[in-house]
C-alpha positions in Angstrom: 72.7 61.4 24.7 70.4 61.1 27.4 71.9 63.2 29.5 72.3 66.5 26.8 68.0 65.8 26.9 67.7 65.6 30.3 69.9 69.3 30.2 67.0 70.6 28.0 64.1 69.0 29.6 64.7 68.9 33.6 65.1 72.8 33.1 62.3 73.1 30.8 60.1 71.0 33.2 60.8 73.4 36.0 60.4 76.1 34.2 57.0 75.1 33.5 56.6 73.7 36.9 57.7 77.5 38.3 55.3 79.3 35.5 52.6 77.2 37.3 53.6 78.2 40.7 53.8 81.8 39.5 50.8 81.9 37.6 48.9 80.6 40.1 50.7 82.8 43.1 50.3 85.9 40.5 47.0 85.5 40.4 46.3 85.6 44.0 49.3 87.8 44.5 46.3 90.2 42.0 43.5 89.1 44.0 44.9 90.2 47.2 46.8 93.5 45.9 42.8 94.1 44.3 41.1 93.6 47.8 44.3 95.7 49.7 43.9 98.4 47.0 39.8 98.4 47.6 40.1 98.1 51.2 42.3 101.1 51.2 40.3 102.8 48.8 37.5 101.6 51.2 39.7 102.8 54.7 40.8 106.1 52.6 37.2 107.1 51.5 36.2 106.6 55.4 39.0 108.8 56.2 37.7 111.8 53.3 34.0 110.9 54.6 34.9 110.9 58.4 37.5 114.0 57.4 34.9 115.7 55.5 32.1 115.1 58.5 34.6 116.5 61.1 35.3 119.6 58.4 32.1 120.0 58.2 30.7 120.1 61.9 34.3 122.3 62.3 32.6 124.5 59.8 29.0 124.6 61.7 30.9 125.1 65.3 32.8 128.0 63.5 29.9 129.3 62.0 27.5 128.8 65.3 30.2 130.3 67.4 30.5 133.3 65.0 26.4 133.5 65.2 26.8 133.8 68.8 29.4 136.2 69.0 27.9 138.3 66.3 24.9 137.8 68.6 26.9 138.9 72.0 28.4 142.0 70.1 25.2 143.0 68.7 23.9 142.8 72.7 26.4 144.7 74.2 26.7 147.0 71.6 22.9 147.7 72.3 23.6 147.5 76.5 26.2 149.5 75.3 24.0 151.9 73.7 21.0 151.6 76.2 23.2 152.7 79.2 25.1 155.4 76.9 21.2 156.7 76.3 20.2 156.6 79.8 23.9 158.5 81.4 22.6 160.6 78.3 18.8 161.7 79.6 19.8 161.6 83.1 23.1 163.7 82.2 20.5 165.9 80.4 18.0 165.7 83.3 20.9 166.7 86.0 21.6 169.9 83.3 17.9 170.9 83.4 17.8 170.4 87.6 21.4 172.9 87.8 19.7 175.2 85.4 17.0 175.8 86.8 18.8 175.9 90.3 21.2 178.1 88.6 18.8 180.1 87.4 17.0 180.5 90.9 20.6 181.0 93.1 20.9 184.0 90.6 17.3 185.1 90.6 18.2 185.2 95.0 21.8 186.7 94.5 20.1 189.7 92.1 17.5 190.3 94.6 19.9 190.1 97.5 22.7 192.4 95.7 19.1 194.9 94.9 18.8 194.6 98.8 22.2 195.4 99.6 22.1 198.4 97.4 19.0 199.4 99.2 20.5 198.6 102.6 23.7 200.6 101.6 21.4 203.5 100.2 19.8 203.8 103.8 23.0 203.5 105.5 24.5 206.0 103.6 21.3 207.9 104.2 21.2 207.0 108.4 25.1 208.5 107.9 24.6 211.1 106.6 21.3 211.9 109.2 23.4 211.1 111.4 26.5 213.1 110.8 23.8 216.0 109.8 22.7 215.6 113.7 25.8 215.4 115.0 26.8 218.7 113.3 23.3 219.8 115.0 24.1 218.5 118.3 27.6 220.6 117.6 26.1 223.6 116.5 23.8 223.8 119.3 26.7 223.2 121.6 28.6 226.0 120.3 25.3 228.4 120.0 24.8 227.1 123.7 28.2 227.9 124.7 27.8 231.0 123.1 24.7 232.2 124.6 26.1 231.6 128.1 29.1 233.8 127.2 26.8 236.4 125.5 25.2 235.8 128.8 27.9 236.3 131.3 29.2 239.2 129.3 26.0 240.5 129.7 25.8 239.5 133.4 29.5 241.1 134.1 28.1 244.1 131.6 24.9 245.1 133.9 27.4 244.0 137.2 29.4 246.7 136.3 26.6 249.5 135.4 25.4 248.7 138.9 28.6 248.7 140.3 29.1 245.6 141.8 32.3 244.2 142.3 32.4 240.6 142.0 30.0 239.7 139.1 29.5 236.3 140.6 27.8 237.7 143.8 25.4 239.9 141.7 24.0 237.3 140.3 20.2 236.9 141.2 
């Protein structure tokens, strides 16, 4: 009968020899799952702080780089405007100068078409002087013309009352 006891009590002492070995490697099977779990809670929480640092100086850059593009739009916007102003006064300046020379080159083409009138006036006048002189100068040619034939009738007229002739050679 010793060996139905030994079947009862080798397993039983190994079982309480492997509850101590497992008690024992539980225990620091939970002491090192404990520090793992708070070194990873410890490695994760660096990660969420370092992640959280990096969102947050992404956040700054973002909102520094929008400051200064917001700033560079609002400057060129006002170049923008500046240089729009001044094409605007001297735009408005160049109208003023073409005005006024505008206003002078018609002043000069009045007065010179006022001249040109006058000019064609007295040319029309010097014409007409002139055509009323040549129509002397004809009319004095033809009363000349006609006085020396009222004069050589008269000649030949008197030639024959004093019976000459030739007319020709009874002329004094």
């Amino acid at each position: 009968m010793n060996m139905p006891r030994l079947y009862i009590l080798v397993p039983c002492v190994l079982l309480v020899l492997f509850g101590g070995f497992y008690w024992n490697h539980a225990r620091t099977a939970r002491a090192e799952t404990a520090a793992l779990a708070a070194e990873q809670a410890r490695v994760a929480q660096a990660e969420a702080d370092q992640q959280a640092a990096a969102e947050q100086a992404a956040r700054e850059a973002a909102e520094k780089r929008a400051i200064e593009r917001a700033e560079a739009e609002t400057k060129a916007e006002t170049e923008r405007r500046e240089k729009w102003q001044a094409e605007q006064t001297r735009l408005t300046a160049e109208v003023a100068e073409l005005q006024t020379k505008a206003d002078r080159l018609t002043a000069e083409v009045t007065a010179a078409q006022k001249t040109l009138a006058g000019l064609e006036t007295r040319r029309e006048q010097l014409r007409a002087q002139n055509l009323a002189a040549g129509l002397d100068v004809e009319r004095s040619r033809i009363a000349k013309q006609t006085a020396e034939l009222e004069l050589q009738r008269l000649i030949t007229m008197l030639a024959r009352r004093n019976g000459a002739a030739d007319p020709a050679l009874s002329l004094p």
